[in-house]
C-alpha positions as semicolon CSV with decimal commas, in nm:
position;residue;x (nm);y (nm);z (nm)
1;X;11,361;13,101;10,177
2;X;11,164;13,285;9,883
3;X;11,303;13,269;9,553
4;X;11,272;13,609;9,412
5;X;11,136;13,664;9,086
6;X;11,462;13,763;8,888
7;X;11,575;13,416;8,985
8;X;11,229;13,225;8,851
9;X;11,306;13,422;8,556
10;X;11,667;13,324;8,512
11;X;11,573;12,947;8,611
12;X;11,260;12,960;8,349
13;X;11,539;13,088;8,081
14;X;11,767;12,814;8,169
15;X;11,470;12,528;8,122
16;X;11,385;12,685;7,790
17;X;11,737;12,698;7,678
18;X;11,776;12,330;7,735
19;X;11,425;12,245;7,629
20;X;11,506;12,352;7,282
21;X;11,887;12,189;7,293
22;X;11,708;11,852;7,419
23;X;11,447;11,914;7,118
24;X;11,731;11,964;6,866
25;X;11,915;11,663;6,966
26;X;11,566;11,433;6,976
27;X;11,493;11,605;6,624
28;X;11,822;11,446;6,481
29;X;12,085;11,802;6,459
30;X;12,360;11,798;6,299
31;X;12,562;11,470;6,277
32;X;12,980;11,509;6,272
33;X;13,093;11,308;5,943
34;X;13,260;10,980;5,977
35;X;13,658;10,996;5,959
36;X;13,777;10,891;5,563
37;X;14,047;10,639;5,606
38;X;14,211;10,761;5,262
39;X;14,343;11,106;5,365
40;X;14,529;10,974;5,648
41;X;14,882;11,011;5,616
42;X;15,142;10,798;5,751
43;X;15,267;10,876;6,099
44;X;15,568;10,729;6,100
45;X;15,697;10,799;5,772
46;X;15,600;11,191;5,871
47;X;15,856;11,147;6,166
48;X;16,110;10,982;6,018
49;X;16,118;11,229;5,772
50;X;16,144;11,533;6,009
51;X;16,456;11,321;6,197
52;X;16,660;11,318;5,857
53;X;16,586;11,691;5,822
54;X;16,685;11,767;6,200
55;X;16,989;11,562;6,172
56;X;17,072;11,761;5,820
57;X;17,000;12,107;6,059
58;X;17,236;11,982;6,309
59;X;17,461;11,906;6,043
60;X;17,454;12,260;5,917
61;X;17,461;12,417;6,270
62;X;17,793;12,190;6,368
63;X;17,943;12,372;6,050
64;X;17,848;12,688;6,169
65;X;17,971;12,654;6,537
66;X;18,290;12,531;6,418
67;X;18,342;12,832;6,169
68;X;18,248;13,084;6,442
69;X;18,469;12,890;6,714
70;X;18,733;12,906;6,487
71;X;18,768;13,275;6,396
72;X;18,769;13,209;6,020
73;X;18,473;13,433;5,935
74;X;18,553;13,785;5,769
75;X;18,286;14,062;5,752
76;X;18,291;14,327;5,541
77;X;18,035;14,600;5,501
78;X;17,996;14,803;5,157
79;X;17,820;15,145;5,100
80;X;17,708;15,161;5,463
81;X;17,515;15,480;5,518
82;X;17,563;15,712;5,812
83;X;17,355;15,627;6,085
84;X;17,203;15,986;6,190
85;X;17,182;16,013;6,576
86;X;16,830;15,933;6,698
């Protein structure tokens, strides 16, 4: 089989590509910075602060359920405008 020449030309873009990626890495490219030990925050104080706040949502939600369960909720509406039909 004869390779045609659209895909010398592809295969010849492909070596140069990676020629020149192979040159930038032998050249010394850009180096990702070493992690800083200082910024880290704690892990586990970071969760055990979001429990306390999702038992004080659950807290709040029991509330609600137990107002809505127990029919003790009065709405009232003021100044409502006419809706005008659509």
């Amino acid at each position: 089989m004869i390779p045609s020449k659209n895909s010398q030309r592809w295969l010849g873009i492909v070596v140069a590509l990676q020629s020149l990626i192979l040159l930038a890495l032998w050249l010394g490219g850009p180096v990702a910075t070493p992690a800083r030990a200082d910024g880290i925050p704690d892990a586990g104080a970071q969760q055990e602060r979001i429990i306390d706040e999702l038992k004080t949502v659950n807290s709040k939600l029991d509330k609600l359920t137990g107002l809505l369960s127990g029919g003790q909720i009065e709405v009232r509406v003021k100044n409502a405008e006419p809706t005008k039909d659509r």
